[in-house]
C-alpha positions in Angstrom: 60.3 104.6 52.3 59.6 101.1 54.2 62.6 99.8 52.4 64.9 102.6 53.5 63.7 102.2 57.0 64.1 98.9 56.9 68.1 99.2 55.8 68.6 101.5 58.2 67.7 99.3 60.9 69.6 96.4 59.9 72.4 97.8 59.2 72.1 99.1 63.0 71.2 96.3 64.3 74.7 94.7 62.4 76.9 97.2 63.8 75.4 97.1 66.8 75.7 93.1 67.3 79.4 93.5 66.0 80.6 96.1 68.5 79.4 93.0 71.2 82.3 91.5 69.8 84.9 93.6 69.7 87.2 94.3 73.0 87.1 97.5 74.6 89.3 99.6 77.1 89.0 99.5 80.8 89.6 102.8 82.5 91.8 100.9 84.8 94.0 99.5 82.4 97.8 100.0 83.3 99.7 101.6 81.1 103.5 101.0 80.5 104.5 104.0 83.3 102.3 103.0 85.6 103.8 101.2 88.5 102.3 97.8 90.2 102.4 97.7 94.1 102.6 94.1 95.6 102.6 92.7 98.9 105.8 91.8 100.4 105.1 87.7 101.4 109.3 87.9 102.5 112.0 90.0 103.5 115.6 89.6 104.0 116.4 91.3 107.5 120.2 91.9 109.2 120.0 92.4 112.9 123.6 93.7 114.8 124.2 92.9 118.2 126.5 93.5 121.3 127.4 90.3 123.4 129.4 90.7 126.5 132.5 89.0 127.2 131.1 85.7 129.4 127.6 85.7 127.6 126.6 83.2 125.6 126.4 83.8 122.1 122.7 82.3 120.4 123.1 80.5 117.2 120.1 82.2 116.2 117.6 84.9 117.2 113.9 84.9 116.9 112.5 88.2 115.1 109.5 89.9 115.3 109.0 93.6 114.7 106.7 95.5 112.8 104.2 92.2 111.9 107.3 90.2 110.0 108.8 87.2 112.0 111.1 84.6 111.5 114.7 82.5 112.5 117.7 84.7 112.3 121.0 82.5 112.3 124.3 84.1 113.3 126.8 84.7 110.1 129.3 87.2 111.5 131.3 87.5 115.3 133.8 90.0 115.6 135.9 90.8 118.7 135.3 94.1 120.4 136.2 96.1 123.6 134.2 94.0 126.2 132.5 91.8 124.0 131.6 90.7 120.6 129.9 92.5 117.6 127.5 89.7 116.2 125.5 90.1 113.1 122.1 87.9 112.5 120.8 87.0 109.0 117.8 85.3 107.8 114.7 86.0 105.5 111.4 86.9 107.6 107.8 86.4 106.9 104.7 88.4 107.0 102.1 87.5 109.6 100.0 90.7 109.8 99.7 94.2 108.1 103.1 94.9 106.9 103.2 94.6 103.8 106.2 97.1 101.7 105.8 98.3 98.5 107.5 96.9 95.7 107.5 98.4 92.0 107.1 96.1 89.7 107.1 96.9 85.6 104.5 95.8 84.2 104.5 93.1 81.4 
């Protein structure tokens, strides 16, 4: 009887010392479908303009909407009725709480 006690508890104390070892599952694991959100550091951000005939027209244009900022530089002028149609391109920055959701598969 003492001997099959004794069996009994070390083979329970063995698989109970093994199971230490071995990895287990998180419930928060991500799965293959499930999508990663990450904060947006950057963005890329195109600002059009109308500039009347006799105003200057900036080389660049500081940004600052919605928490992102940045340098726009000016990559497009096109004559229009009374003016010019001016496009502004440059990649901004986050300085506050904006951040955009991005899906990104995991690996």
């Amino acid at each position: 009887m003492k001997k099959k006690i004794g069996i009994t508890v070390a083979a329970a104390g063995i698989a109970l010392s093994l199971s230490f070892g071995m990895p287990t599952q998180s419930l928060a694991e991500v799965g293959p479908a499930d999508p990663i959100v990450e904060a947006a550091a950057s963005k890329v951000v195109n600002v059009t303009k109308t500039i009347k005939t006799g105003d200057v027209i900036p080389a660049t244009l500081n940004y600052n909407t919605g928490g992102w900022e940045g340098t726009l530089r000016l990559t497009s002028k096109q004559a229009v009725d009374g003016g010019y149609l001016v496009i502004y391109s440059g990649t901004v920055t986050c300085s506050g709480n904006c951040a955009v959701p991005q899906i990104v598969s995991p690996k």
